[in-house]
Predicted model as a PDB file, atoms N, CA, C, CB and O in Angstrom, pLDDT in the B-factor column:
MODEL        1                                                                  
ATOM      1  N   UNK A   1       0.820  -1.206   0.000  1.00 56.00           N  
ATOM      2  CA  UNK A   1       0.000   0.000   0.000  1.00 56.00           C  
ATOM      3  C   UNK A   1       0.858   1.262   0.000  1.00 56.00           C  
ATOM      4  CB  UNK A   1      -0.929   0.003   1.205  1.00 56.00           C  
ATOM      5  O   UNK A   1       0.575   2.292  -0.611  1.00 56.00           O  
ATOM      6  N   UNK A   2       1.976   1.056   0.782  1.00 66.00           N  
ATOM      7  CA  UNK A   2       2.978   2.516   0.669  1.00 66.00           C  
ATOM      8  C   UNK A   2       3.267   2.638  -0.701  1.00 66.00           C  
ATOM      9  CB  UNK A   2       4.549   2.498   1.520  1.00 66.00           C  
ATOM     10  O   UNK A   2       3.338   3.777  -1.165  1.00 66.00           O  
ATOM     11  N   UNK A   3       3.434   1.737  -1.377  1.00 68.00           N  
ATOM     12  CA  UNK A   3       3.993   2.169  -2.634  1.00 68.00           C  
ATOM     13  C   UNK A   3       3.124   3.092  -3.289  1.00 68.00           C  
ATOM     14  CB  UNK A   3       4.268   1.064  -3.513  1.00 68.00           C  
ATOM     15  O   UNK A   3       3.375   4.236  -3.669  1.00 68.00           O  
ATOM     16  N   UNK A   4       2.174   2.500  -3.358  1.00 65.00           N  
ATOM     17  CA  UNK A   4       0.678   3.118  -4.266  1.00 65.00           C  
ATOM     18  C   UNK A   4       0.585   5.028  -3.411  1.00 65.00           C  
ATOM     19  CB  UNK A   4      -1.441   1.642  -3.613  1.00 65.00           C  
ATOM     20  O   UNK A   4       0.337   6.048  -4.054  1.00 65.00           O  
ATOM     21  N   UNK A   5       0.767   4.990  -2.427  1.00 70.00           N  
ATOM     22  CA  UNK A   5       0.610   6.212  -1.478  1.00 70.00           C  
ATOM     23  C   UNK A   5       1.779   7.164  -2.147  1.00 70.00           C  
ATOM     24  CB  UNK A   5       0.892   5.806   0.343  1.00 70.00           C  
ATOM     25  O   UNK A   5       1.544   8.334  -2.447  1.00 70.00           O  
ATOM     26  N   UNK A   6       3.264   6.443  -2.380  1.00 72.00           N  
ATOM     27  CA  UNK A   6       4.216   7.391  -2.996  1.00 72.00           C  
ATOM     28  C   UNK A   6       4.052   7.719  -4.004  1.00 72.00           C  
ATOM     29  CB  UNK A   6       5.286   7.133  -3.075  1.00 72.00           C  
ATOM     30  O   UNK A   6       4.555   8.825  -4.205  1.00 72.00           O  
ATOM     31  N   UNK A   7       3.151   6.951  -5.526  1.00 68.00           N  
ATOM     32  CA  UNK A   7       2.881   7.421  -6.596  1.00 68.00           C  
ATOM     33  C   UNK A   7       1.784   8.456  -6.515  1.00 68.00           C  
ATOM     34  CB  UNK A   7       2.653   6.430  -7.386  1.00 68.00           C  
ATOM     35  O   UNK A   7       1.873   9.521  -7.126  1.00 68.00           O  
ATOM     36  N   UNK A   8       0.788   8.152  -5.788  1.00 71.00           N  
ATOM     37  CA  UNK A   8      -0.477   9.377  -6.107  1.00 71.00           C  
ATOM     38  C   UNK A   8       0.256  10.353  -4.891  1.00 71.00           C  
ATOM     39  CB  UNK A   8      -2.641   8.785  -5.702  1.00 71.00           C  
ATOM     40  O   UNK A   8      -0.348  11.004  -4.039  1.00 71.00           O  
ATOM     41  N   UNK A   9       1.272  10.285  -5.017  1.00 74.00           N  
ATOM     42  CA  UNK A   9       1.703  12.359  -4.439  1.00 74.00           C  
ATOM     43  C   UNK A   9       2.062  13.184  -5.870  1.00 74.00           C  
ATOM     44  CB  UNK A   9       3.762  12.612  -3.109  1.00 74.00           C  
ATOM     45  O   UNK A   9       1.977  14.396  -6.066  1.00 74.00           O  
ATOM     46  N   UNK A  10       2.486  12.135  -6.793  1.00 76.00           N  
ATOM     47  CA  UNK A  10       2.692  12.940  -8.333  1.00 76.00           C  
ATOM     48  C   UNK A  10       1.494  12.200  -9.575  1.00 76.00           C  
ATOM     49  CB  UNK A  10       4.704  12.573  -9.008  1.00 76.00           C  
ATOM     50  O   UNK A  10       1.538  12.370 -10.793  1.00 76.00           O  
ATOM     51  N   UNK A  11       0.841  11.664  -9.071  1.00 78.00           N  
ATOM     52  CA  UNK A  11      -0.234  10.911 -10.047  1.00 78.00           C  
ATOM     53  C   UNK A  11      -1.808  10.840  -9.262  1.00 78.00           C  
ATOM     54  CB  UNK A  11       0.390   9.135 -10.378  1.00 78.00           C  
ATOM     55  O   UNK A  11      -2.043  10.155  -8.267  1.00 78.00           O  
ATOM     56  N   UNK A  12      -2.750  11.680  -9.941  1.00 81.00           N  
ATOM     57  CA  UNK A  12      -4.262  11.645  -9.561  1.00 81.00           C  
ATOM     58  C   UNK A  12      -4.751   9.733  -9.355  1.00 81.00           C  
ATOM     59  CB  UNK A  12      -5.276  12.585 -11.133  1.00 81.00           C  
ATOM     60  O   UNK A  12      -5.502   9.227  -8.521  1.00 81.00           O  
ATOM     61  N   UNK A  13      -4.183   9.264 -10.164  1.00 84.00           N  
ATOM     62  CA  UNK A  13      -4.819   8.068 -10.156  1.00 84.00           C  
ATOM     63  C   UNK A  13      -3.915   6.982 -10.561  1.00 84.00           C  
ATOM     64  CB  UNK A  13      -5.956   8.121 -10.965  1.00 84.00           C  
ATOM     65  O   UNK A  13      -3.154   7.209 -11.501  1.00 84.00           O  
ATOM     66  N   UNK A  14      -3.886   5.633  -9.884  1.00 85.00           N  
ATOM     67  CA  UNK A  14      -2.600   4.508 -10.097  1.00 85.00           C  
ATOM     68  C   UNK A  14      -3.290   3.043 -10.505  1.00 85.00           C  
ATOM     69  CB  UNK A  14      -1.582   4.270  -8.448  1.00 85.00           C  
ATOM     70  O   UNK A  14      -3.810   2.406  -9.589  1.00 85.00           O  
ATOM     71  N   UNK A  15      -3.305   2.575 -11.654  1.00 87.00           N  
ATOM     72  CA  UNK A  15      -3.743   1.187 -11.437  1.00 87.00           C  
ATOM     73  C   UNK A  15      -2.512   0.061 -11.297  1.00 87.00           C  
ATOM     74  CB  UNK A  15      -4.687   0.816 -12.673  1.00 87.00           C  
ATOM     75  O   UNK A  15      -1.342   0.116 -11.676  1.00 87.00           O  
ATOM     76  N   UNK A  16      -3.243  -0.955 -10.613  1.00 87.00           N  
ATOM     77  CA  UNK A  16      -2.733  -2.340 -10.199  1.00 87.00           C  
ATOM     78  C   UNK A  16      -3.265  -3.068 -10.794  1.00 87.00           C  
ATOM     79  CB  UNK A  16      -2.812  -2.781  -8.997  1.00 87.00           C  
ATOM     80  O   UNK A  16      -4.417  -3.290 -10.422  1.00 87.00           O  
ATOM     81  N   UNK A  17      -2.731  -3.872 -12.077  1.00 90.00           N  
ATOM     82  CA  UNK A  17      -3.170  -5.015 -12.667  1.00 90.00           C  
ATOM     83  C   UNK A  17      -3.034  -6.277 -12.365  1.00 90.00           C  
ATOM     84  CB  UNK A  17      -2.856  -5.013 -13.580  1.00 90.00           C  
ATOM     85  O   UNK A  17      -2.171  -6.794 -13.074  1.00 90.00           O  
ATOM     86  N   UNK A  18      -3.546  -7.051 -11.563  1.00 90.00           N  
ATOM     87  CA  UNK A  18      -2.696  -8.109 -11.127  1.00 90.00           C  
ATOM     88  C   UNK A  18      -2.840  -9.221 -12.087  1.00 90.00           C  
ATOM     89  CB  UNK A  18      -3.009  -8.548  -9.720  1.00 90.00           C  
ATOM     90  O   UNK A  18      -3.966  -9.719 -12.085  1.00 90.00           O  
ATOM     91  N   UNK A  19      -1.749  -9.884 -13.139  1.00 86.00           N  
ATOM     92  CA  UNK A  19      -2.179 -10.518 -14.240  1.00 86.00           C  
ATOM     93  C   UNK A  19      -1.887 -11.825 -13.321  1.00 86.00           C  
ATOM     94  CB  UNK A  19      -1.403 -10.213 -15.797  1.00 86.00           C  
ATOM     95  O   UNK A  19      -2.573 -12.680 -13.882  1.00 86.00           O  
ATOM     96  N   UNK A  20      -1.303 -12.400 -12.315  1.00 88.00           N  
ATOM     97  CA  UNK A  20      -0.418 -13.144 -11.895  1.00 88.00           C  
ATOM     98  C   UNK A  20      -1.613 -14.022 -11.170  1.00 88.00           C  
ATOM     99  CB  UNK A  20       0.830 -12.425 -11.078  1.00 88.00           C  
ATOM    100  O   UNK A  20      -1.626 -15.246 -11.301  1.00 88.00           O  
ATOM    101  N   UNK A  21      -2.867 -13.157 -10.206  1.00 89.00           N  
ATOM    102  CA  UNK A  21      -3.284 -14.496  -9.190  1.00 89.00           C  
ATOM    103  C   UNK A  21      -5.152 -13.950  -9.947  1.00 89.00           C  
ATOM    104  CB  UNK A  21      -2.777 -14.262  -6.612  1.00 89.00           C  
ATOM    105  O   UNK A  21      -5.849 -14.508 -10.795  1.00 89.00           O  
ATOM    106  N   UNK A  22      -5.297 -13.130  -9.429  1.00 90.00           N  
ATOM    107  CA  UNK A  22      -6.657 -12.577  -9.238  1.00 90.00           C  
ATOM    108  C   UNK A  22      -7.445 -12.511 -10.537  1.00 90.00           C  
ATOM    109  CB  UNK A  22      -6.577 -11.182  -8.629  1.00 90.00           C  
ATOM    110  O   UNK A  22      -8.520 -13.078 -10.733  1.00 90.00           O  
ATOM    111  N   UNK A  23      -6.677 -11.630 -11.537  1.00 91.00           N  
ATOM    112  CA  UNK A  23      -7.148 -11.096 -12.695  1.00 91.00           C  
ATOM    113  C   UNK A  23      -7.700 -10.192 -12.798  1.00 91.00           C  
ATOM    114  CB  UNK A  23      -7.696 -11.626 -13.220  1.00 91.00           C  
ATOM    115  O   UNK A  23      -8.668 -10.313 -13.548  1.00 91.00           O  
ATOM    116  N   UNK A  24      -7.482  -8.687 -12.135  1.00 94.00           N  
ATOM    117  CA  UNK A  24      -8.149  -8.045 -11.531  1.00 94.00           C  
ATOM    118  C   UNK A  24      -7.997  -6.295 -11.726  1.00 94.00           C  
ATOM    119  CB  UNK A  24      -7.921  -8.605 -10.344  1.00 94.00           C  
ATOM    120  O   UNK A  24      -6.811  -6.115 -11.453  1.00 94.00           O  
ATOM    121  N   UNK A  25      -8.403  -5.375 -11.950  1.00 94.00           N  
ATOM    122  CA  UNK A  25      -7.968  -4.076 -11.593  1.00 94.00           C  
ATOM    123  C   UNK A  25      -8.262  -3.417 -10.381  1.00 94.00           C  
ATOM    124  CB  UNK A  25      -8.343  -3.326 -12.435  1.00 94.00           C  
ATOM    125  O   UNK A  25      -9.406  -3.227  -9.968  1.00 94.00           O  
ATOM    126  N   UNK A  26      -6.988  -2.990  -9.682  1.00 93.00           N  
ATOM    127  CA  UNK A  26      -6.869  -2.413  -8.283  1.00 93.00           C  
ATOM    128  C   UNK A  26      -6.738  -1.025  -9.019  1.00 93.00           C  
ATOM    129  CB  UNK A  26      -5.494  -2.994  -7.143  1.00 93.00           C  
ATOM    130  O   UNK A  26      -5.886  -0.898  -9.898  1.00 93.00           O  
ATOM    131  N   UNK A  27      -7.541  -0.021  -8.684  1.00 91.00           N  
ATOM    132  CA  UNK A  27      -7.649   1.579  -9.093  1.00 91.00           C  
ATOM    133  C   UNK A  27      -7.924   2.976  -7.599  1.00 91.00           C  
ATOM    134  CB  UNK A  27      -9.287   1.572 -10.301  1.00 91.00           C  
ATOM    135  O   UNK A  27      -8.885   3.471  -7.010  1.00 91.00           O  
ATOM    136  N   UNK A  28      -6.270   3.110  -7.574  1.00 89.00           N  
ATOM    137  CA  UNK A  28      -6.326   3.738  -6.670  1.00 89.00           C  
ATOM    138  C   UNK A  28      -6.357   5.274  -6.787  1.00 89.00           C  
ATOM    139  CB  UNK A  28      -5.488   3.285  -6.054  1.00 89.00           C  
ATOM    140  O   UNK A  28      -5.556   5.734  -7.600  1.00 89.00           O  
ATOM    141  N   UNK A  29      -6.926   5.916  -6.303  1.00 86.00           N  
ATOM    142  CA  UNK A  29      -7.035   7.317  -6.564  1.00 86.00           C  
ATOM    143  C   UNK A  29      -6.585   8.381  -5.253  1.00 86.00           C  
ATOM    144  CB  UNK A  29      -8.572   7.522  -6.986  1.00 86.00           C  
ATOM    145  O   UNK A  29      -7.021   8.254  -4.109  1.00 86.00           O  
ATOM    146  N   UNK A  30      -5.478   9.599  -5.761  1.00 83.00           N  
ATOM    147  CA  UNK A  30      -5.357  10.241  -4.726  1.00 83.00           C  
ATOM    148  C   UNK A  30      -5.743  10.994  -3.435  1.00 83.00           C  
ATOM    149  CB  UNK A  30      -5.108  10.523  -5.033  1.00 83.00           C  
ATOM    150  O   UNK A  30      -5.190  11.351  -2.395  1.00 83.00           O  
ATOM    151  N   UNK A  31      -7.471  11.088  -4.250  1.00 85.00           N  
ATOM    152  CA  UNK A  31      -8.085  11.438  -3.302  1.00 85.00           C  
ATOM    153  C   UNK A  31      -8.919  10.540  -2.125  1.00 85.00           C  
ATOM    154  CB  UNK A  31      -8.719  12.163  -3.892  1.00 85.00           C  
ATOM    155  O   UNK A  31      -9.440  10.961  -1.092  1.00 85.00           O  
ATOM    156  N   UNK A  32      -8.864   9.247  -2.613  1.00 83.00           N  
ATOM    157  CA  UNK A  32      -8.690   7.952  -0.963  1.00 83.00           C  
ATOM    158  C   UNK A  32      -7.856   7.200  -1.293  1.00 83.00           C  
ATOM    159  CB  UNK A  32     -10.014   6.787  -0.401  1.00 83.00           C  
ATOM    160  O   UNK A  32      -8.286   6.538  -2.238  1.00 83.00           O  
ATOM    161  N   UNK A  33      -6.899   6.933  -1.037  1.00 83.00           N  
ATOM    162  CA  UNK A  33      -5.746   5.734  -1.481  1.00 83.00           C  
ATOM    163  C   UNK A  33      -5.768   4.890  -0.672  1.00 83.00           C  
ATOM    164  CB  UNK A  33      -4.295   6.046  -1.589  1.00 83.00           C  
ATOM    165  O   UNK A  33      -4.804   4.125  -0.655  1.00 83.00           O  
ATOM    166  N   UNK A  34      -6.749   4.712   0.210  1.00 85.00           N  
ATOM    167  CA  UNK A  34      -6.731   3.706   1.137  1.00 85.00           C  
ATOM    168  C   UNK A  34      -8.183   2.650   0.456  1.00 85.00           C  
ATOM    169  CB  UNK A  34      -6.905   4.483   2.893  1.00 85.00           C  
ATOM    170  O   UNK A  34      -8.472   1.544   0.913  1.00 85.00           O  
ATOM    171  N   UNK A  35      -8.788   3.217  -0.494  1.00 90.00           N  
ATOM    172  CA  UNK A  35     -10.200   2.312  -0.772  1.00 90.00           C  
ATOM    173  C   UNK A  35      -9.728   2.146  -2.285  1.00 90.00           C  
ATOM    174  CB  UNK A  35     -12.027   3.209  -0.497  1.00 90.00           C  
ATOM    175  O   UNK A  35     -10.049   3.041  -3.066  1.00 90.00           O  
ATOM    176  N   UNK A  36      -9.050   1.152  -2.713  1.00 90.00           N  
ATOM    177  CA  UNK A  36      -8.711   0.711  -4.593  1.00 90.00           C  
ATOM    178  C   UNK A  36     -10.465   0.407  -4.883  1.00 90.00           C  
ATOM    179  CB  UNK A  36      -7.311  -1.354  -4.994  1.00 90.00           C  
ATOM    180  O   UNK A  36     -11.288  -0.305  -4.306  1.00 90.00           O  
ATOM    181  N   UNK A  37     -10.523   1.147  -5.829  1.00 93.00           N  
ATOM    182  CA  UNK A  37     -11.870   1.011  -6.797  1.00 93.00           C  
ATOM    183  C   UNK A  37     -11.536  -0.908  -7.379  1.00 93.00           C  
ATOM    184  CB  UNK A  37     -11.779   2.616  -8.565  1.00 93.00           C  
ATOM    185  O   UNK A  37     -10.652  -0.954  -8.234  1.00 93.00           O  
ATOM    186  N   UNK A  38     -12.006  -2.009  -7.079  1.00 96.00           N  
ATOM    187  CA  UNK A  38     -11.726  -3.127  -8.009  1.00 96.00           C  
ATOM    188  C   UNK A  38     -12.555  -3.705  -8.821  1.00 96.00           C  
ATOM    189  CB  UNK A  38     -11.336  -4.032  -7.464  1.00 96.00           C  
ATOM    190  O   UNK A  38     -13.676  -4.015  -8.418  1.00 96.00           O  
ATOM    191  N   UNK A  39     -12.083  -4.000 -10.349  1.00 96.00           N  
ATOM    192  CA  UNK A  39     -13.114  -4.130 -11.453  1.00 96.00           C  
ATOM    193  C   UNK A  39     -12.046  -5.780 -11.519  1.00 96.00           C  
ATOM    194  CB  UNK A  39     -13.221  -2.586 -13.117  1.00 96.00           C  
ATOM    195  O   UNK A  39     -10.940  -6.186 -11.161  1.00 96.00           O  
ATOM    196  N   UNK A  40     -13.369  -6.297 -12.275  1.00 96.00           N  
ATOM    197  CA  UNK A  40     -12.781  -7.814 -12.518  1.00 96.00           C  
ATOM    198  C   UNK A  40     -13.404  -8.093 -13.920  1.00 96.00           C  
ATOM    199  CB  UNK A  40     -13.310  -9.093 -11.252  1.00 96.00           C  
ATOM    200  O   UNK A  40     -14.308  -7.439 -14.440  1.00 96.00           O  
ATOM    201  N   UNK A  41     -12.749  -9.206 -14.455  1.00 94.00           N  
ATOM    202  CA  UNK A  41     -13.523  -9.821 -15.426  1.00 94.00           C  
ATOM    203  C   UNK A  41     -15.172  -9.563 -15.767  1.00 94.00           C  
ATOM    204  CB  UNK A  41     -13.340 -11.088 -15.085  1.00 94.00           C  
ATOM    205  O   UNK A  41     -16.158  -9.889 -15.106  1.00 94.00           O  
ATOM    206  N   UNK A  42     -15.078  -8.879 -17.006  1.00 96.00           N  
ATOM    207  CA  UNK A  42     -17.091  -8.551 -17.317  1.00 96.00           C  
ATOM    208  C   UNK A  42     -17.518  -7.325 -17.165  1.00 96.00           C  
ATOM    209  CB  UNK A  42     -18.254  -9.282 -16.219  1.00 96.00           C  
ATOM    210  O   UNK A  42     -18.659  -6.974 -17.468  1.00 96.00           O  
ATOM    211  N   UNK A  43     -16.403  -6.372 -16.553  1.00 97.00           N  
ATOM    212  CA  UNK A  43     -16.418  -5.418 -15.797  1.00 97.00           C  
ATOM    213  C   UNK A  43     -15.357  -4.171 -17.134  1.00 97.00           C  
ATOM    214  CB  UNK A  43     -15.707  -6.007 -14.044  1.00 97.00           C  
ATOM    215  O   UNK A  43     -14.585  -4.519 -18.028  1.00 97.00           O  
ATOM    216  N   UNK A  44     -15.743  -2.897 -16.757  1.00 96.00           N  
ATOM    217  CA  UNK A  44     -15.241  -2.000 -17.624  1.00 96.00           C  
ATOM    218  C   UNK A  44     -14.240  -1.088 -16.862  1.00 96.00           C  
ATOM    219  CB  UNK A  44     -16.357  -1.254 -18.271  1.00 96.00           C  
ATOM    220  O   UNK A  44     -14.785  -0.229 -16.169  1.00 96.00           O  
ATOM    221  N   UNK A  45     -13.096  -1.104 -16.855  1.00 93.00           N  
ATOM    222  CA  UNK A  45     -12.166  -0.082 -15.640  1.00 93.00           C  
ATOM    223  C   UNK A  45     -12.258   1.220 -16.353  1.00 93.00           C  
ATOM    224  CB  UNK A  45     -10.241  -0.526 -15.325  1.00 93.00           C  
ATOM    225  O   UNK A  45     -12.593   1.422 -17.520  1.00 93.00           O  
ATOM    226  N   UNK A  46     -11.896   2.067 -15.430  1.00 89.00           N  
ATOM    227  CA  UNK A  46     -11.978   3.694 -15.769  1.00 89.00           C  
ATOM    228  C   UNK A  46     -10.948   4.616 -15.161  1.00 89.00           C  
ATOM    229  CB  UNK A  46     -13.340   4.295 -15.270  1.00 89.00           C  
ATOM    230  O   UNK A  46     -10.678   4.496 -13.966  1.00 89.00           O  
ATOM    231  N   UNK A  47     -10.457   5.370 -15.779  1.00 81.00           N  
ATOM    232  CA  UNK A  47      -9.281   6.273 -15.071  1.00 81.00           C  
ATOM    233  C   UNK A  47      -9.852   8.299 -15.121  1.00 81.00           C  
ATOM    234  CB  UNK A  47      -7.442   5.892 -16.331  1.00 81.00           C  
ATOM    235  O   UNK A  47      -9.304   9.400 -15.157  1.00 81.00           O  
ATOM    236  N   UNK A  48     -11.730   7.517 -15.080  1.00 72.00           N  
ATOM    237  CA  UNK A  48     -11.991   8.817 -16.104  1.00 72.00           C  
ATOM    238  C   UNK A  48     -11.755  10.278 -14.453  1.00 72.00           C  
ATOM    239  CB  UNK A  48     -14.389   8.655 -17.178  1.00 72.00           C  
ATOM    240  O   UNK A  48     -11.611  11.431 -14.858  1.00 72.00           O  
ATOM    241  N   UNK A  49     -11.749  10.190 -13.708  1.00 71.00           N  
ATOM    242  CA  UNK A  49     -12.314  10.933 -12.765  1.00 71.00           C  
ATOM    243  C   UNK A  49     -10.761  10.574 -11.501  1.00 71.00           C  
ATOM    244  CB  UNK A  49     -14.220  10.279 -12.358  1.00 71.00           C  
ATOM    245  O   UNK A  49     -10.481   9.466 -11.044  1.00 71.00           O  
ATOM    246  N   UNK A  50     -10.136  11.678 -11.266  1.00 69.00           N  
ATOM    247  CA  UNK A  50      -9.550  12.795 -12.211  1.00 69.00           C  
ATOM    248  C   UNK A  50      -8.607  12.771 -12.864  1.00 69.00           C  
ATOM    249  CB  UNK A  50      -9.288  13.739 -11.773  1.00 69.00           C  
ATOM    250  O   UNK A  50      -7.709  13.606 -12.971  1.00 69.00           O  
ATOM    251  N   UNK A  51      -8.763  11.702 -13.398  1.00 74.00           N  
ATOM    252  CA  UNK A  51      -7.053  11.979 -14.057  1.00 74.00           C  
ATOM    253  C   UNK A  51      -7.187  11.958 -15.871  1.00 74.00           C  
ATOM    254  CB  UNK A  51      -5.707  10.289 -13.449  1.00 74.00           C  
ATOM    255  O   UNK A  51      -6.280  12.410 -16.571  1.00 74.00           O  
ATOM    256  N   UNK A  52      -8.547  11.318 -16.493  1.00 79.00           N  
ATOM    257  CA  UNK A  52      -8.125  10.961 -17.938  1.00 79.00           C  
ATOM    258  C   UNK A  52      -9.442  11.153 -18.493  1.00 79.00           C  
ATOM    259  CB  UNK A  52      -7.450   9.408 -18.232  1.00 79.00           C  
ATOM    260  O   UNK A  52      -9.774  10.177 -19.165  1.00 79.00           O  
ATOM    261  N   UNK A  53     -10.213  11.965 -18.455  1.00 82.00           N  
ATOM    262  CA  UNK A  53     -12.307  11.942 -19.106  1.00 82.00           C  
ATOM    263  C   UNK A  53     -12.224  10.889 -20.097  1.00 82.00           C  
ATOM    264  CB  UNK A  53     -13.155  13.739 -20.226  1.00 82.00           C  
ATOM    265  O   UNK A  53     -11.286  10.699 -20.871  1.00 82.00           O  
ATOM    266  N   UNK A  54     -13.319  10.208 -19.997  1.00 85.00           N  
ATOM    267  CA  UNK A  54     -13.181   9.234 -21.026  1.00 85.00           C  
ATOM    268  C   UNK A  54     -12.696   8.293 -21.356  1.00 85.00           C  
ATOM    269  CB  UNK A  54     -12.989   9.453 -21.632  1.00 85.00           C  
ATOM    270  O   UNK A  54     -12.926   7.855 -22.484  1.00 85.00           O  
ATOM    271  N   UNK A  55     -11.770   7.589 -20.405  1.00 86.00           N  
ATOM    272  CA  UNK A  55     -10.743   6.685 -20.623  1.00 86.00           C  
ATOM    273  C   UNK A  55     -11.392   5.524 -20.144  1.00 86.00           C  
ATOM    274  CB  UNK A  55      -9.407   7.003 -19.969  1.00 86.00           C  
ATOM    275  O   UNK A  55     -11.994   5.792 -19.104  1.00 86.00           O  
ATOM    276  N   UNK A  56     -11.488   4.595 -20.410  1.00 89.00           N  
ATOM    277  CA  UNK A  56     -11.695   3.369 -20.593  1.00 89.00           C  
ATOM    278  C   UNK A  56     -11.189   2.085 -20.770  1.00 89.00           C  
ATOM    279  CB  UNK A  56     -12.077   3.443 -21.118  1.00 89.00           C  
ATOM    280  O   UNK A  56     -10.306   1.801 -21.580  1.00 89.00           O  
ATOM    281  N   UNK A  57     -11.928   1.050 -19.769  1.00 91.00           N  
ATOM    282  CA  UNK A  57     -11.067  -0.276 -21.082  1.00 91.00           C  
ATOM    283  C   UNK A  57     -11.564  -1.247 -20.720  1.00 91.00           C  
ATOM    284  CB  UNK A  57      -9.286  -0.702 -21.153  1.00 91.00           C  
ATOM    285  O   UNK A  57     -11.705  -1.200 -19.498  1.00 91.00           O  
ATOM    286  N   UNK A  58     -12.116  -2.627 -21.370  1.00 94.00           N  
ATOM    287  CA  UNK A  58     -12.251  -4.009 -20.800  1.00 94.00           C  
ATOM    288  C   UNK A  58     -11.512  -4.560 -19.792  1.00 94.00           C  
ATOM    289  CB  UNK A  58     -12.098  -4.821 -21.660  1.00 94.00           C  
ATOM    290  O   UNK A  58     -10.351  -4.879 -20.047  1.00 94.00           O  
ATOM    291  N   UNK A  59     -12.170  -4.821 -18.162  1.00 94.00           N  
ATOM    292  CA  UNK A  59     -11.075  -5.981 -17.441  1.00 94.00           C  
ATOM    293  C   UNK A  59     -10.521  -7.314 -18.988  1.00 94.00           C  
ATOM    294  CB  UNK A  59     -12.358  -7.139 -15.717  1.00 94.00           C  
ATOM    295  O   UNK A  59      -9.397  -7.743 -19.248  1.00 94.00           O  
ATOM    296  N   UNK A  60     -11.580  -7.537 -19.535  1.00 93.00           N  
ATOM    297  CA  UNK A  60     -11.367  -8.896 -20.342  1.00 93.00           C  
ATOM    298  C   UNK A  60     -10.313  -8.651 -21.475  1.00 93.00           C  
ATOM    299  CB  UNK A  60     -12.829  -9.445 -21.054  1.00 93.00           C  
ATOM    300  O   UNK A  60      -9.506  -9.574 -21.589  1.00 93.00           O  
ATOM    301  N   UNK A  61     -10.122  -7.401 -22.499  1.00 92.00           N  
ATOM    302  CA  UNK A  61      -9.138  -6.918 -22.934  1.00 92.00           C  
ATOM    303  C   UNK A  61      -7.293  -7.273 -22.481  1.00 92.00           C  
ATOM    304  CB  UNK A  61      -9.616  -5.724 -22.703  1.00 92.00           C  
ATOM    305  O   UNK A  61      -6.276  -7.247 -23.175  1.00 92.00           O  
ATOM    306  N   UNK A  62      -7.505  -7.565 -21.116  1.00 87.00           N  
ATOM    307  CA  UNK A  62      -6.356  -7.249 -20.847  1.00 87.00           C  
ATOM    308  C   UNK A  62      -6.323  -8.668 -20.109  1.00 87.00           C  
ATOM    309  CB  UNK A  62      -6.080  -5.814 -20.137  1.00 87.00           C  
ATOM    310  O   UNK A  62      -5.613  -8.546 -19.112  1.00 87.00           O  
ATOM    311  N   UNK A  63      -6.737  -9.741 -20.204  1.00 82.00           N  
ATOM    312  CA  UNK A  63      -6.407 -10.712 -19.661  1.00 82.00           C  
ATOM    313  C   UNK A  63      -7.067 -11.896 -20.741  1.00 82.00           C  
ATOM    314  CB  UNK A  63      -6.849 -10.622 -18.167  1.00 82.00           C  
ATOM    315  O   UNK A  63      -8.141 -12.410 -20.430  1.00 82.00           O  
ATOM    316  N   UNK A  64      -6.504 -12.227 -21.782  1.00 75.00           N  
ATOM    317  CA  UNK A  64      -7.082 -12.659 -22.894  1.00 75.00           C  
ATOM    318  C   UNK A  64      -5.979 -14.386 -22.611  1.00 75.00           C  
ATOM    319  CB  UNK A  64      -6.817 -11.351 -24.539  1.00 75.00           C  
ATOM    320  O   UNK A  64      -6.073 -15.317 -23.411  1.00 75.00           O  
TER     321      UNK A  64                                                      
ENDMDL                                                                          
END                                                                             
């Protein structure tokens, strides 16, 4: 969790992809870095709010 805490002091928003156990997006944002937004398989991740309007993407995209 510290790690994620040292990036959003220079980044609105950090994702964690975990391709390895879960399959999962961990989406942490500077303004709670203690609560990761998590999207899974079926599910659509977002970086829109504040860091990217519009940004988008399939959990399933990325774990093919």
């Amino acid at each position: 969790m510290k790690i994620y805490t040292a990036y959003l002091k220079i980044a609105k928003v950090v994702w964690n992809v975990d391709v390895l156990k879960e399959e999962v997006i961990r989406v942490y944002r500077a303004s709670n870095p203690e609560q990761p937004q998590v999207y899974r398989r079926g599910e659509v991740a977002e970086a829109e709010e504040p860091a990217v309007p519009g940004w988008f993407m399939s959990v399933d995209d990325l774990f093919v």
